[in-house]
N, C-alpha and C positions, 0 to 999 in steps of 0.2 A: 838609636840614631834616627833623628827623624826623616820621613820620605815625602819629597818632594816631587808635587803633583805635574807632571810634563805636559805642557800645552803646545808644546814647538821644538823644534830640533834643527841646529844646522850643523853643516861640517862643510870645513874646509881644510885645504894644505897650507900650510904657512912653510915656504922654502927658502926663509929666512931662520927659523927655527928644526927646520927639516920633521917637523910635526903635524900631525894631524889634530885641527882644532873643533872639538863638539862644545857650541853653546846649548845649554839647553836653558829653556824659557819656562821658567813656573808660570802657575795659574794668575798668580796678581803678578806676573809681568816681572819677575829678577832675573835675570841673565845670568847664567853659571857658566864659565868658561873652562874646556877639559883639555889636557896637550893629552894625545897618544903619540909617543915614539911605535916606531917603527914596529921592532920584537913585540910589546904587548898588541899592538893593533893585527899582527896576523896570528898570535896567541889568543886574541880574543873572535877574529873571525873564523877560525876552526876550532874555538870551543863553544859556540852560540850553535853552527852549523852542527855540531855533536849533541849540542842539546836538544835543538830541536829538532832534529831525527829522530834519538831516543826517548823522546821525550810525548811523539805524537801516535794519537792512539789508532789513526787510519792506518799507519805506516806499522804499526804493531799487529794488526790483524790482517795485515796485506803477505802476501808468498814475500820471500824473502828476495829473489829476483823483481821483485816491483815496488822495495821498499823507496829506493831513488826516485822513481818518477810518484810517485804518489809524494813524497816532501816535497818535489820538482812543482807538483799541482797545488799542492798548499801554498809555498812558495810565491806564485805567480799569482792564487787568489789574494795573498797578501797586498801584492803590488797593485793589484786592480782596486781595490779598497780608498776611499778617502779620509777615512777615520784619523784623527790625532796622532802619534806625534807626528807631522808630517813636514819635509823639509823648509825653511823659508825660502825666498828670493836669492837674496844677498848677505854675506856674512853679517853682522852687525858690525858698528863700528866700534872699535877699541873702549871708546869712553861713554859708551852704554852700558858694557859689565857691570853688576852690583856688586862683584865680587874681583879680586884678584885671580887669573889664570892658578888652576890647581895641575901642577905633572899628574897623571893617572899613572900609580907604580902599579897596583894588582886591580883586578876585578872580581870579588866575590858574585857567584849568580848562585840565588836561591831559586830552587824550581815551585811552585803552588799547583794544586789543578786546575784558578782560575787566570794566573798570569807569574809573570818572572818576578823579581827584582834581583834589581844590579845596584852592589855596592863599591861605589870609584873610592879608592882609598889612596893619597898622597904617601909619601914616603916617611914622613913622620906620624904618622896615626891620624884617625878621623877619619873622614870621608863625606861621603854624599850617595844616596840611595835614591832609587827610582823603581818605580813600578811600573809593570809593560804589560800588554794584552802579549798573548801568542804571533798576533799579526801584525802589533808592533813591534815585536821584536824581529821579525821577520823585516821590517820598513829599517829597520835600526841596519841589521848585517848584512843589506844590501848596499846603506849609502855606506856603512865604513867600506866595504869590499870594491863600489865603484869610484871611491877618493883615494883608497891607495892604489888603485889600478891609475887613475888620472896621475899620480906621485909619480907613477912609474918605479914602483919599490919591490917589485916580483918578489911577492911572500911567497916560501913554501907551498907547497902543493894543496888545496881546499880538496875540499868536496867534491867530486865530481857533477852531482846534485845542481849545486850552487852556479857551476860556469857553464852548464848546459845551455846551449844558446837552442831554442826553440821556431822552427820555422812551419808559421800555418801557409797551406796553399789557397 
């Protein structure tokens, strides 16, 4: 399956579809359009949150009481980062797609040492693959987490980690 190099990433709600919509923008500029319903979108924000806990090596050699705020601090250097994918502006418009809108029914994530990939797979077979640094994937399960917050879809219960709201004096 070939894997398509991410230059950009948006997400919006469509509550006309009651979806969550991810374009993602390759390097020479094609527009991929992804629907998340509801169920896989908080299926996939408490299994990215699961991964990248288990997944990270500070949080492994940390006491077991400091595994949370040590992903909480990776976390947050994520978001301070400008690196790639990073959100656009404004949705695109409809008749920029190169592609027709794909339902995302599962998400395969293979874990690497040096980055993830995620593979979106429709309902009839096939898919579409992507490959992610660590702290983008971190940029990634923030914005699906802060667009079904904006939905107002009260997923299940995350990570504690995740919704920690942090206040410096």
């Amino acid at each position: 399956m070939p894997i398509l190099p991410v230059s950009g990433l948006t997400i919006a709600y469509s509550a006309v579809e009651d979806r969550l919509v991810v374009w993602l923008r390759g390097q020479e500029q094609q527009l991929v359009p992804l629907l998340f319903t509801r169920r896989l979108s908080a299926l996939l924000i408490n299994g990215l949150a699961g991964i990248l806990a288990r997944s990270s090596p500070a949080a492994a050699q940390a006491p077991a009481a400091l595994r949370d705020d040590v992903i909480l601090m990776e976390h947050q250097g994520a978001m301070a980062q400008s690196a790639a994918p990073t959100p656009d502006a404004a949705p695109p418009p409809a008749t920029e797609a190169t592609t027709p809108p794909m339902l995302v029914e599962t998400v395969n994530i293979t874990t690497n040492p040096m980055d993830f990939q995620l593979i979106f797979r429709p309902p009839g077979g096939g898919g579409l693959a992507i490959k992610l640094s660590r702290a983008d994937l971190h940029r990634v399960l923030e914005l699906l987490r802060r667009y079904t917050q904006e939905a107002d879809w009260a997923l299940p219960t995350q990570p504690g980690w995740l919704t920690t709201q942090v206040t410096v004096n």
